[in-house]
KEMIKE-755333 format. One record per residue (C-alpha): residue in one letter; x, y, z. Coordinates in steps of 0.2 Angstrom, whole numbers, plus 2048, in hexadecimal, padded with zeros to 3 digits. Layout:
<sites>
AXYZ ...
</sites>
This chain:
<sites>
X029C0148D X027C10482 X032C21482 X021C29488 X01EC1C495 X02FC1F49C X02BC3349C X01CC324A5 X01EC264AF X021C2B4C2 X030C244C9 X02FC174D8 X03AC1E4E0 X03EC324DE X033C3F4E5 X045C4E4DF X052C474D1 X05AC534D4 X062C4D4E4 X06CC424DA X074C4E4D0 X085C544D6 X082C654D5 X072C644DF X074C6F4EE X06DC684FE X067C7550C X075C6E517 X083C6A512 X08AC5B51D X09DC5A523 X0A4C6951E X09FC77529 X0B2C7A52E X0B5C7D51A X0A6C88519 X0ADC94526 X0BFC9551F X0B5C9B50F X0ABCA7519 X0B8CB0522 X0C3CB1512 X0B5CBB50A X0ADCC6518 X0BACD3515 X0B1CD4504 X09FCD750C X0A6CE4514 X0ABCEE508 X0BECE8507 X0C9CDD4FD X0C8CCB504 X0D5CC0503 X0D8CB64F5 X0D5CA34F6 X0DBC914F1 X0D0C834F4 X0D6C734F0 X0CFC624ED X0CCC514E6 X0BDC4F4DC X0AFC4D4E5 X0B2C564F7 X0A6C624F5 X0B2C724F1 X0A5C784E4 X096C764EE X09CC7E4FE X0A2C8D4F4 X090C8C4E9 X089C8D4FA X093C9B502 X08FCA54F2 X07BCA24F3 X07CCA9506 X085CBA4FD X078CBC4F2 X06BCBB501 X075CC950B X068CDA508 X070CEA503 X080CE24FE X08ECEA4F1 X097CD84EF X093CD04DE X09ACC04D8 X09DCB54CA X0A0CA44C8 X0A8C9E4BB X0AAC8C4B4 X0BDC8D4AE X0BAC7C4A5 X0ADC8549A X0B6C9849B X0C8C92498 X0D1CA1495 X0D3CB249D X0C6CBA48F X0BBCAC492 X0BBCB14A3 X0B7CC24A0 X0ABCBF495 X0A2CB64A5 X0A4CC34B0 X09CCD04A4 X08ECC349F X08BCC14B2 X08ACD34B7 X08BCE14A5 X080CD649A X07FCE748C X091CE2489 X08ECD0487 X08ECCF474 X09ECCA46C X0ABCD4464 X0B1CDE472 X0C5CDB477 X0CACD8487 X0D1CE848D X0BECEF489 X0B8CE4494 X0C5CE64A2 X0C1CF94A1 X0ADCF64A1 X0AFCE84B2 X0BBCF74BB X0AED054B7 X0A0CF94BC X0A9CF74CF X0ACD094D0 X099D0F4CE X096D0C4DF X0A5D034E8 X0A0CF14E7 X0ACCE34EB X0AECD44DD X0AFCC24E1 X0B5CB84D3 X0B4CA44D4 X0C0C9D4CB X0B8C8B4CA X0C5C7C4C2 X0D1C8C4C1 X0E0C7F4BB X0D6C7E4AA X0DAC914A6 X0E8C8F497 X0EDCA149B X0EBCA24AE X0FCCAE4B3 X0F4CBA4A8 X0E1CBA4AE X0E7CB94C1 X0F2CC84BD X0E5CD04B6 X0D7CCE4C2 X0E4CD34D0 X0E9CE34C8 X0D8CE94C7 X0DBCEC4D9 X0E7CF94D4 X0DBD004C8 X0CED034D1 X0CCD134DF X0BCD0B4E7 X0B7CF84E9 X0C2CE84E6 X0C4CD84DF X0C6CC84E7 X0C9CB44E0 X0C6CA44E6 X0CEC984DC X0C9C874DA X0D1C774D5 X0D4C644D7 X0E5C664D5 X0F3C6E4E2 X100C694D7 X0FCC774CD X102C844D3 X113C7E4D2 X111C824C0 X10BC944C2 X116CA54C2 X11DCA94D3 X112CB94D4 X103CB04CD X104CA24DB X108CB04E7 X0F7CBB4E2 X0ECCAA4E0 X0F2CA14F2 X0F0CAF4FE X0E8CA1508 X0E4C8E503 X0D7C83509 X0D5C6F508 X0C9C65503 X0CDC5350D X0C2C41503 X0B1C3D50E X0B3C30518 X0A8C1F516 X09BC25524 X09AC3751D X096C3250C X089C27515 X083C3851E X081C4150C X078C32502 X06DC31513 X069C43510 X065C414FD X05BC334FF X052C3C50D X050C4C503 X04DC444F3 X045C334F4 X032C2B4FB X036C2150A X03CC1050C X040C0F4FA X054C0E4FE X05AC0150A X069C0A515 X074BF9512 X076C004FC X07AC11505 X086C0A510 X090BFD501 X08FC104F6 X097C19502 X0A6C0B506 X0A7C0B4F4 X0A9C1D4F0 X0B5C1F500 X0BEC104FD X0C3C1A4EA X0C5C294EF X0B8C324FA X0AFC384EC X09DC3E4F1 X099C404DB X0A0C2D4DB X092C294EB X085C334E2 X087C294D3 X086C184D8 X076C1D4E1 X06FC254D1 X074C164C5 X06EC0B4D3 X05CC134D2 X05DC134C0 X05EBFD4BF X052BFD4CE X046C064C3 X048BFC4B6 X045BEB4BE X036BF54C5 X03DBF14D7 X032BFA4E7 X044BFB4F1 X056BFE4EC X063BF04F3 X074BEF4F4 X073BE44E3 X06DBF24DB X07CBFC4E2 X087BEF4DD X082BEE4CB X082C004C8 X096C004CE X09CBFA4BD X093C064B4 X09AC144BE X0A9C0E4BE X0ABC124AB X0A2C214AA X0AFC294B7 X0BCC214AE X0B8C2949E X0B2C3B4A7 X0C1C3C4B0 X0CEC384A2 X0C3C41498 X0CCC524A0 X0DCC4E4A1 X0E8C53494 X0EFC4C486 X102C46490 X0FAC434A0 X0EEC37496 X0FFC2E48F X105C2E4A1 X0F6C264A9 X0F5C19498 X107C1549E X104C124B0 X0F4C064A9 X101BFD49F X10FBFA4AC X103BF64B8 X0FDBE74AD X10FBE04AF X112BE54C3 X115BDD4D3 X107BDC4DF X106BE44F0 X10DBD74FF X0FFBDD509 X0F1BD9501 X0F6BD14F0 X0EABDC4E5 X0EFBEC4E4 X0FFBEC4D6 X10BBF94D8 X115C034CA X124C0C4CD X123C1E4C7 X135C1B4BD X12DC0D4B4 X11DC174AF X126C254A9 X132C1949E X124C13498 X11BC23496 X12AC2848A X128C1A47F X115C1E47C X117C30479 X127C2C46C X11BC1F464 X10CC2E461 X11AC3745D X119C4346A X126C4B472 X127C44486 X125C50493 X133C504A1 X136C474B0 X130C584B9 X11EC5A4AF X11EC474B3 X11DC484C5 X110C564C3 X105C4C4BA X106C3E4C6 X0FFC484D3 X0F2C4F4C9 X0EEC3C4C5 X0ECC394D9 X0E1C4B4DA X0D4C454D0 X0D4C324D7 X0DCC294C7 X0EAC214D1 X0F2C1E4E4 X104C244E9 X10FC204F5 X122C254F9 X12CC144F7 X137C0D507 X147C0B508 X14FC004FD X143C004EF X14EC084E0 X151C184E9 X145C264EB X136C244E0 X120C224DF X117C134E2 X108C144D6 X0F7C0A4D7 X0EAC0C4CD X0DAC104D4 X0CFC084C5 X0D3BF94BB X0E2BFA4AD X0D6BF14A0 X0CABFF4A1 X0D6C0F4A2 X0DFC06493 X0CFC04489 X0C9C1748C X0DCC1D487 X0DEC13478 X0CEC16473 X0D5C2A471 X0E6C25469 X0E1C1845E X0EFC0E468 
</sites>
């Protein structure tokens, strides 16, 4: 088949691609009504003209923290008559406190927008701008960890409260990491976690729910048989409730059905399309860590390779966290990098379990003292091969 017969060709199955797309935002969004409300309630002071509080929302990937929060936003925008603007800002792509500024001003002075102009310019133009007539700010700080200088821009965005005699600013932070905080300035954590929220992992039958709902919304009937959405949600919530992991073996499924030009997609095609997905959340998720936790995980990989295995099911193999660090130590020597402590260790161990790379649990009583159990959650051979692909190791 030619590149033009691929383009033109209608799909078998699709009515709206975009459902599979995990930034696709349903009318509904199933499961987390209760989370929707916290969100609500912490910004309402904001539509009324007053500070809100300032939130935390944590999460593992894929629990819907961005799309409750995109929704929440969408029913601002609809309010008539309202002084409450917002921006969202991607903190993976605006990484720094100027960055950030530079989003707000894009989003709401655009005459300003051009390069060149410092940072205190800015703050000066974003003050005058909620002055004019009293209006309240809501900044979302979306993947707020990734912010090299986030003291400074969390300082900043509260003193503007300060600085202005009519209107406020308010922030939602937003991460998949509560760990954290622990790394922030006393003040800075103080300001950010006025009040937290949590994202809990989809259960099995409520990733079910939300494929059922895309399939609905997005796919010509009796193309999908429920038993491939059933095997992709036990999948996903077997990893690590992951709706983006779910969404994905759906979408890869689709893909290989189309290509064997099959009129129904089985649990075969689900089944397939898990190896595939497999790496590419691998390699996405490594992708953002950085360069020692990276070393850390590589180290994990390694020792898992030589561990015992679980007595309860004989699969799973565990690494104790003294080990991995050891281990860890040796790699980073070997690159000639200089280790990070026991401390930043133990951080980046509960970033690792954030973002669904690895399992933890506290070890019993005698088992060498107070120390982690560590299980990978995707095969050593692949994580290696991503790592070493990085490192040259």
């Amino acid at each position: 088949m030619e590149l033009k017969d691929i383009v033109t060709n209608e799909s078998a199955f699709l009515k709206n691609r975009n459902v599979l797309s995990p930034h696709y935002l349903p009318n509904t969004l199933l499961y987390r009504d209760e989370e929707m409300n916290k969100i609500r309630y912490a910004i309402a002071p904001t539509l009324k003209g007053e500070r809100g509080k300032n939130l935390f929302i944590y999460g593992k990937t894929g629990t819907g923290k961005t799309c409750c929060t995109k929704k929440v936003i969408e029913e601002i925008k609809g309010i008539p008559d309202i002084k409450t603007k917002v921006s969202y800002v991607n903190c993976r792509i605006y990484n720094s406190r100027y960055r950030v500024f530079t989003k707000i001003i894009s989003d709401h002075l655009s005459t300003y927008a051009k390069s060149g102009y410092g940072l205190p310019f800015l703050y000066e133009r974003i003050i005058d701008w909620i002055e004019e007539d009293g209006k309240t700010f809501l900044v979302v700080l979306d993947e707020v960890d990734m912010v090299k200088d986030l003291d400074e821009l969390v300082y900043t965005l509260s003193r503007a409260n300060d600085d202005v005699k009519n209107g406020g600013v308010s922030i939602i932070g937003i991460s998949n990491k509560l760990s954290f905080k622990e790394r922030l300035d006393p003040r800075t954590r103080s300001t950010l976690y006025e009040d937290e929220l949590i994202f809990t992992p989809y259960t099995s039958s409520q990733l079910f729910g939300i494929l059922k709902q895309r399939v609905e919304e997005g796919f010509k009937e009796n193309t999908v048989d429920e038993e491939a959405l059933a095997y992709a949600s036990a999948i996903a919530a077997k990893e690590s409730g992951d709706a983006r992991y779910a969404l994905k073996l759906l979408a890869k499924a689709t893909e290989l059905a189309e290509q064997k030009k099959l009129t129904k997609i089985t649990k075969k095609e689900v089944d397939e399309a898990r190896k595939n997905v497999e790496e590419e959340i691998i390699d996405e998720a490594i992708a953002t860590l950085p360069e020692h936790q990276q070393l850390l995980l590589y180290a994990i990989a390694c020792s898992s390779e030589k561990s015992f295995q679980k007595l309860n099911d004989g699969k799973e193999r565990i690494v104790f966290s003294g080990e991995a660090y050891n281990r860890y130590i040796s790699i980073a020597k070997s690159l000639r990098k200089e280790p990070k402590s026991i401390r930043w260790c133990r951080e980046y161990i509960s970033d690792l379990e954030s973002l669904g790379l690895i399992r933890t649990q506290e070890s019993g009583k005698g088992i060498r003292g107070h120390t982690k159990l560590i299980s990978l959650l995707y095969p050593a051979e692949k994580i290696k091969k991503v790592i070493e692909k990085k490192f040259s190791l």
